[in-house]
Steps between C-alpha positions, in 0.01 A plus 500: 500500500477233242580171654566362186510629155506342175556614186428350166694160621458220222609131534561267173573096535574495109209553323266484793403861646463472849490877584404782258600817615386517805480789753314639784586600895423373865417743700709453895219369717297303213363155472579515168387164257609428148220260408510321205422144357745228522764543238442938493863572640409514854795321642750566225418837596602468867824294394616784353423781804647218750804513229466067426430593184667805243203685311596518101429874481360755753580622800392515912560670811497419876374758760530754200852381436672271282492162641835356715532231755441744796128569329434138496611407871167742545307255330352175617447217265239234410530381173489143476264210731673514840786214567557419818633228670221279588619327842653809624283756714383916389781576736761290336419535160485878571866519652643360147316781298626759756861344470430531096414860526744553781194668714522488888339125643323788766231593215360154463246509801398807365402374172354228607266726686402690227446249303276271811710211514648559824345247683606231255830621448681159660273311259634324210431675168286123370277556748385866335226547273543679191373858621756496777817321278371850310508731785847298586648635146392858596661482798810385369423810287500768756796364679718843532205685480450605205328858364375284182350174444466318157284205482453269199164344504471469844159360546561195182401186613359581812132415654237735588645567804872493470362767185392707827780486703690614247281800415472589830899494624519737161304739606640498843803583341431741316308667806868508654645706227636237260451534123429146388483486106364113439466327127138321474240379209231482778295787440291457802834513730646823335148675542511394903878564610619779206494848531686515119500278189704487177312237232693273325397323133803309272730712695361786406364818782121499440440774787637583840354738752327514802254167595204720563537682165548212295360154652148637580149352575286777473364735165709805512352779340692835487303883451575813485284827435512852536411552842728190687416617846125480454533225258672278806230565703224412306588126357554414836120430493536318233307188466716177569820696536739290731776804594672766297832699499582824315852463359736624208249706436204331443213275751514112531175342509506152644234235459457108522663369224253482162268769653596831392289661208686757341139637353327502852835697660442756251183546467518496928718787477325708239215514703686620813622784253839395398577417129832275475825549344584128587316191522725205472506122629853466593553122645288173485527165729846426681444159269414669148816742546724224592369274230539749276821645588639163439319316237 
């Protein structure tokens, strides 16, 4: 089931094109990031899903249906920098979000558990650093429990280490079931948390996909020939070769990034008796993609 699915949604302030037509799908289960440079639609793009903002044209479903007040109370929020009050403890401040969302008081230990600020829960929100005022937010978040979690830039502003918190509690999530779809222009945070991205340039859908198909490190090279079978077995002595798949057909040769020779894999596999059909370099760097996918 798609989690969430849009369909060519567009978003005009006047002249100014903040979304272009924009569609693709989150898969249930997904840590699914729409990366993007500041100023690519990221957040306008959320506004709209979380129904703050109307789209101008286009369209978008909830849990494969279209979107109503029931879909969203299945959907936790963190779009803007937390806001708390400051002299009031994770407990208290957590009471007046679950009195907003009219969630039971019962479910705040819990989140604070999840989210490791249980054992300063009685402590004033000033006295937090900014990694756990961030893991605060996301607790708010999951008061209710909810299936889905949508996170806008979770990890801005943040040190090194509040950075890690953060990535870690996300993947904890998501290893409970949770599909967590989070807006970033940190590459390096969408590669480490994501299992799905959807690019974003001038509002525009550059790609979208899985993270291990798209954002890459290694040279992917793809063959085929005649003989697949004996073909498979024979490049796996192949000189350098880091792993390989066979899939959709064809055999995924992985190497360090800037090492694969097209000439030397074919010549390699001539000689073990197998003329190719295919010989193709499919993806470069995680870096070169990115930068150009979105320059």
């Amino acid at each position: 089931m798609a989690i969430l699915t849009i369909e060519k949604i567009s978003k005009n302030y006047g002249p100014v094109k903040a979304l272009q037509e924009v569609s693709f799908e989150v898969p249930q289960g997904s840590v699914f990031g729409i990366l993007g440079p500041n100023g690519s639609g990221k957040t306008t793009l959320l506004g709209i899903v979380m129904d703050v903002l109307k789209s101008t044209a286009g369209s978008f479903k909830l849990f494969d249906e279209l979107p109503g007040a029931h879909h969203r109370r299945r959907i936790g929020t963190l779009l803007e920098t937390p806001n708390f009050y400051h002299y009031l403890s994770a407990v208290q401040n957590l009471k007046i979000t679950a009195a907003i969302k009219q969630t039971d008081e019962a479910d705040i230990l819990r989140v604070l558990e999840l989210v490791d600020l249980l054992p300063r829960k009685d402590s004033p929100f000033s006295t937090y650093s900014l990694g756990m005022k961030q893991r605060l937010a996301i607790a708010a978040a999951l008061l209710g429990d909810p299936e889905v979690l949508v996170l806008d830039e979770p990890t801005n502003g943040l040190d090194p280490v509040g950075i890690a918190e953060i990535r870690e509690l996300i993947r904890k999530l998501a290893a409970e079931g949770k599909t967590i779809i989070m807006a970033s222009h940190m590459l390096d945070e969408v590669e480490k948390v994501c299992t799905h991205v959807a690019i974003l340039k001038f509002g525009k859908l550059i790609t979208s996909g899985e993270v291990a198909e798209i954002l890459i490190h290694d040279d992917v090279v793809e063959i085929a020939a005649a003989n697949m079978e004996s073909l498979f077995t024979a490049v796996q002595q192949m000189p350098g070769l880091k792993g390989l798949q066979e899939k959709n057909g064809v055999i995924q040769l992985y190497f360090v990034y800037d090492t694969a020779r097209l000439d030397e894999i074919n010549r390699f596999c001539f000689e073990k008796g197998h003329t190719l059909s295919l010989l193709q370099q499919k993806k470069k760097s995680l870096e070169t993609k990115f930068l150009e996918l979105t320059h």
